[in-house]
N, C-alpha and C positions, 0 to 999 in steps of 0.2 A: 395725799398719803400714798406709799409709792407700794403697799402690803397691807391689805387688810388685816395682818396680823399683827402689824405696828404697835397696836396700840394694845393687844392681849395683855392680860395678867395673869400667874396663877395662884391660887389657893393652895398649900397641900395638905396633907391630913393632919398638923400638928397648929393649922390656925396661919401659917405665916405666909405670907402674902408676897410675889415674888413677880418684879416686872418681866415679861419674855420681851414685848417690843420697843425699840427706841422710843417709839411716840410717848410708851406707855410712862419708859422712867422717867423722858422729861414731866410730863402731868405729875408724878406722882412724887419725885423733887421740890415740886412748888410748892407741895402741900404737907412738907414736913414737919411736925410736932406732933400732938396725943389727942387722938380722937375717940371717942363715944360710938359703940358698933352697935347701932338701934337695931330693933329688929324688922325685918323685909320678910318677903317671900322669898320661897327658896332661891329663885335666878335673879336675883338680883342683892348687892350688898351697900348699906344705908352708912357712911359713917357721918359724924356733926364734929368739929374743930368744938375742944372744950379748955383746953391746957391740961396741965398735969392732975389740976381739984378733979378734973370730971363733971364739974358744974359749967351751965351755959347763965357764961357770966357778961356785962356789956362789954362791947370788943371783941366778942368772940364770932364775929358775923351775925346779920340778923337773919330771923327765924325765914325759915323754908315753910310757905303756906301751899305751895303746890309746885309740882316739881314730874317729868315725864319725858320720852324717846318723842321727837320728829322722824316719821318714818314715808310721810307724802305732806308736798307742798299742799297748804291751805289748815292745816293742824292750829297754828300761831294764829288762825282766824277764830280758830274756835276756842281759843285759849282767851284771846280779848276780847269776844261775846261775854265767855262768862266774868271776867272782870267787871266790865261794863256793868251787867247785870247786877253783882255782889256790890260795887258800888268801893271797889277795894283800895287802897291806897298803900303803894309799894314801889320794884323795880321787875318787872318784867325781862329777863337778862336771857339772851336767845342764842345758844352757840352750836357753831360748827367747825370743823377743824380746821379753817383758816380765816372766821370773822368771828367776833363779838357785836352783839346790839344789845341797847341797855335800853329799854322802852318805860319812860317814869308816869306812871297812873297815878290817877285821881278823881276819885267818885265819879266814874265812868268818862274819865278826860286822860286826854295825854298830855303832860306838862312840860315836858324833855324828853331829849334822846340821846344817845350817842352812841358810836359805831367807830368800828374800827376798820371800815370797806375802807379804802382809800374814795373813790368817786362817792361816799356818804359823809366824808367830812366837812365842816360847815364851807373852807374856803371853795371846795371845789363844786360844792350846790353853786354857790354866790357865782361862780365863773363859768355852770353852765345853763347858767339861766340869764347870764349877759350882764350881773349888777358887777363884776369886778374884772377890770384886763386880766390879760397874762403878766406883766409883769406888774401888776399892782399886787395880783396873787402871789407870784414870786416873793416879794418883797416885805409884804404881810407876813408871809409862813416862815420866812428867815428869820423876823422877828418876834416872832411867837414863842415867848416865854415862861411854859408851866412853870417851871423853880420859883419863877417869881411872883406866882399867880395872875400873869397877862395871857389872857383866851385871844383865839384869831381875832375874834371881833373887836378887841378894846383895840388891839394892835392895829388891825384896818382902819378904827374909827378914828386914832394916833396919827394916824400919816393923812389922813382925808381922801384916804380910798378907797371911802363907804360914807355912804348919809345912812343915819337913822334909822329911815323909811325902808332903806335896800336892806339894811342887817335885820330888823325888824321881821321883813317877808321871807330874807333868806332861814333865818332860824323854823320859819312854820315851813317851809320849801322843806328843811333838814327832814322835820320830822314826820313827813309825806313821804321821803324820800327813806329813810331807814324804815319804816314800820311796814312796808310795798315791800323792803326788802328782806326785813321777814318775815313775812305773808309767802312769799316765794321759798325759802327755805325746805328741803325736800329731808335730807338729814339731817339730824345733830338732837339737840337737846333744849329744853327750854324750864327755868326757875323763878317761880313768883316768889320775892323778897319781901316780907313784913315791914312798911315803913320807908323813909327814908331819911339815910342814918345825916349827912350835909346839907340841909338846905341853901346853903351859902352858894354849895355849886350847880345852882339849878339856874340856868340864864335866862330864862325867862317862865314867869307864871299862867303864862298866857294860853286859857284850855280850847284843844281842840277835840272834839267830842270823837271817842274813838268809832261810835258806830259811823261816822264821815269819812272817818277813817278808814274802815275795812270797804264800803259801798267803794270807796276811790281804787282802793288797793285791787279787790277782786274785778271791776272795771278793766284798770289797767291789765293783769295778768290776762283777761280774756283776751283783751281787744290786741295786745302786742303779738300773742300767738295769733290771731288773722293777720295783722298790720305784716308781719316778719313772711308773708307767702309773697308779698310786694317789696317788700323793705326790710331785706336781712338783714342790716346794720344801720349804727348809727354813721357809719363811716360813708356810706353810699352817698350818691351827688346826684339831685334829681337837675334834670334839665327840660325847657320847658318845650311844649310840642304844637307846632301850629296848628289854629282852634280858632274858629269861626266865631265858638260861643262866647261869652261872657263871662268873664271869672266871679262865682259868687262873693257879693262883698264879706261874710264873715271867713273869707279865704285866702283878701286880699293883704292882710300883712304878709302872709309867707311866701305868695306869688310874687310881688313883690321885692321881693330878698333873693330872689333862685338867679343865679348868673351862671352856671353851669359847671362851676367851680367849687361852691361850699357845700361842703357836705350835711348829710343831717344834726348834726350836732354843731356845724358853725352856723348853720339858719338859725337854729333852736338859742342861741348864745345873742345873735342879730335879733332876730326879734324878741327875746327876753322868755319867749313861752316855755322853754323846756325842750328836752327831746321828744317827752311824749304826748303834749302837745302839738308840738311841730307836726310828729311824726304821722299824726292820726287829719291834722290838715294835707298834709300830702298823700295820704292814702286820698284822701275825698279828689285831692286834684289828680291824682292819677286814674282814681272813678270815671271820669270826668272828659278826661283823656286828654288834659293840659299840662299832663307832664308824665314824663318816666321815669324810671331810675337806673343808674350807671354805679358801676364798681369805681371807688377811689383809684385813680392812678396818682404818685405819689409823683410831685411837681419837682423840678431839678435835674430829670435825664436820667444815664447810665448810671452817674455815681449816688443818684438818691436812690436807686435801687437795689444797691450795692449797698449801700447806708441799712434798708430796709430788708436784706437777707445776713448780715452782719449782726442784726440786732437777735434776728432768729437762732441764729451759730453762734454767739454769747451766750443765750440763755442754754440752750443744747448743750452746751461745754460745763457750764458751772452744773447744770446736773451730774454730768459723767462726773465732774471732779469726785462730786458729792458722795458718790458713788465710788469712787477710787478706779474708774474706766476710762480716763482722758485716753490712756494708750491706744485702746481698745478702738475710743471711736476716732482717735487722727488715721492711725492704718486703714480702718473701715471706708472713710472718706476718700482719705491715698488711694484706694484700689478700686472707687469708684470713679474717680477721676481721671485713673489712667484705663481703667477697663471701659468706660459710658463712651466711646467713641471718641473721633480726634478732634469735635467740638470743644467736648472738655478738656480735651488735654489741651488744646491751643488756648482756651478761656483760662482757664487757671495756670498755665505756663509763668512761673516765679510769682503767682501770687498768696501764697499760703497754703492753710490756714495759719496764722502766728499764734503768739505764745497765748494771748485771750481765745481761739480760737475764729477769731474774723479774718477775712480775706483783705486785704491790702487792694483796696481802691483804686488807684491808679494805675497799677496794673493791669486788673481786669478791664478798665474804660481802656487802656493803651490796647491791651489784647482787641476790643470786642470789632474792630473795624474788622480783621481775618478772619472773624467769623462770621459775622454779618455776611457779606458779599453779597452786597444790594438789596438783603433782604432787610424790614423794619428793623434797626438795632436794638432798640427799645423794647420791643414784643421780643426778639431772638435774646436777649438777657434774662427777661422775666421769665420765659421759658425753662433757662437751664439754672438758671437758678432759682426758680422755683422746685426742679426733679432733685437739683444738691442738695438743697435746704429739709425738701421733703426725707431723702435718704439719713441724715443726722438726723433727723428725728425719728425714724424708723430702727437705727443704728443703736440709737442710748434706748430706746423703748424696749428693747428687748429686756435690759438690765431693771428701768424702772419698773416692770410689771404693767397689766393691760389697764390697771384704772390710774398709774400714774403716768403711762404715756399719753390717753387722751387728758390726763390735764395738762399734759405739757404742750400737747394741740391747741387744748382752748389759749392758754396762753401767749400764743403764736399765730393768733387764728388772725388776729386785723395786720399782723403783716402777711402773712400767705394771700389774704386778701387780694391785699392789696398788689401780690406779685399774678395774683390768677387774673386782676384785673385786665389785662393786657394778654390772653387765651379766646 
């Protein structure tokens, strides 16, 4: 959200209710029709969807048995303690202003999940935990047909780019994987749902006891904040370091896999463990002193580079749009390019940016030999365009405000990465 005030509303003295932020009239768009103004305490306002009767009639959503602000990660822990405990049967629905999680209880179990993370979708568990290629994923998700009621998995199980066994693990993988994920949620809001209203679309009944649940979850959040002072990313490439001693055998599948090449998340895919299993075996081998870890550099040369500051300068760009400031930030970069010294002016000589906002490719690889001049071309690329890339984001941050230009950081963050790589 690019304004904390996005999402305001106001009250005025005659009762009527009036959105001030964008955020706020899309929310309050979706929820058109006649609602029941329960009563709350004063700062805060209770309505329930009833229709026109005023009665909560079936269909009308089910009932709100508890309902509260996330204002620090680990709140959602304490929400499914007391589930557990009350022995409740519902939907646990956990939001923030760019994900939903739907966590389905049952007399202190979790029976489903579902999420709207992109990396908490079933296909994408199944492919980073090694049971599905890339393009068996591809091709699964192409064919994945709500309208018709076909889920990933019947569709995976259709083409035989899934046994059983793999969809089977991946569905309880999912929901390790969403319920960690709000466990972690620092903002937003969380609603326990009376019931649930379809059983039909519950994919599996198969319970996993949530207090497993939360031990795994608060685990992970501990051990990843030490793991990330070795291992700041999934994207990092360990390589191994000559060692006199012995790799411990419950260490040996991931030693095993490291070529110096795959990153944490292609070992975690190769050996089937996950990332954060991988990741907490490579901590022990780095213990150890059988391996280190390196920043990704992106394979392909100048123009994967180029590929991978492109991709940063599209997303910068469709901000500004968003914003009505494309003008704003082509001049800003223009006058960085010709003011940043005659490196850039020679780098980007007839190369852009075009009408998406990327740099034309070939050009800059044609350019980068006159700049180089014997020095690494590769490190002298990542260099200045890493300071370009950084200045467009600096550029449109002004316009999006200080908490939506660090998200537009985080969003950017595994290719800057990947351009600091080579610094």
């Amino acid at each position: 959200m690019a304004d904390v005030r996005d999402d305001l509303v106001r009250i005025d003295g005659q009762g009527v209710m009036h959105p001030i932020g964008r955020v706020a009239s899309q929310r309050m768009r979706r929820h058109s029709g006649d609602y029941r103004c329960l009563p709350s305490p004063d700062h805060l306002v209770l309505l329930r969807y009833t229709g026109p009767d005023g009665q909560v009639d079936p269909g009308d959503g089910a009932i709100v048995r508890l309902a509260g602000e996330i204002v620090a990660p680990g709140i959602v822990c304490d929400v499914l303690s007391l589930l557990a405990q009350a022995g409740w049967r519902g939907v646990l629905s956990v939001h923030t202003d760019e994900v939903l999680r739907d966590i389905f209880v049952d007399g202190g179990n979790v029976i489903d999940v579902r999420s709207t993370h992109p990396e908490e979708r079933l296909g994408r568990v199944l492919y980073r935990y090694g049971r599905l290629g890339e393009k068996e994923l591809a091709q699964a998700e192409a064919e994945d047909t709500p309208g018709e009621g076909r889920r990933f998995g019947e569709s995976a199980l259709l083409r035989n780019a899934l046994t059983e066994e793999a969809l089977y693990q991946g569905l309880r993988d999912q929901v390790t994987e969403v319920v960690v994920g709000a466990l972690r949620v620092g903002s937003g809001t969380f609603f326990f749902l009376d019931g649930i209203d379809d059983e039909e679309q519950l994919r599996t009944r198969e319970p996993v006891p949530i207090h497993k649940l939360i031990m795994e979850g608060v685990t992970r959040i501990d051990e990843m904040s030490y793991f990330e002072q070795k291992i700041p990313t999934s994207l990092h490439v360990p390589v191994r370091v000559e060692n006199a001693s012995e790799v411990p055998p419950e260490l040996a599948l991931v030693w095993e896999q490291i070529d110096g090449r795959s990153s944490v998340a292609e070992l975690g895919r190769k050996t089937g463990l996950g990332e954060f299993e991988t990741t907490r075996q490579l901590f022990a081998l780095i213990q150890s002193k059988h391996v280190k870890i390196t920043a990704a550099r992106p394979s392909g040369g100048p123009r994967a580079l180029v590929l991978v500051a492109n991709d940063v300068l599209a997303l910068t760009f469709r901000r500004a749009d968003e914003l009505g400031r494309r003008a704003e930030l082509t001049v800003s970069l223009s006058s960085f390019a010709s003011g940043g010294g005659p490196l850039f002016s020679v780098l980007l000589q007839g190369a852009g940016p075009d009408e998406s906002g990327q740099l034309i490719v070939d050009k800059v690889v044609a350019n980068l030999p006159l700049v180089a001049q014997g020095a690494d071309p590769e490190a002298t690329l990542a260099r200045l365009l890493l300071d370009y890339v950084g200045f467009a984001i600096f550029s449109v941050g002004a316009y999006l405000g200080r908490h939506g230009e660090s998200e537009l950081r985080t969003e950017c963050e595994h290719a800057l990465l990947s351009l600091r790589a080579y610094g």
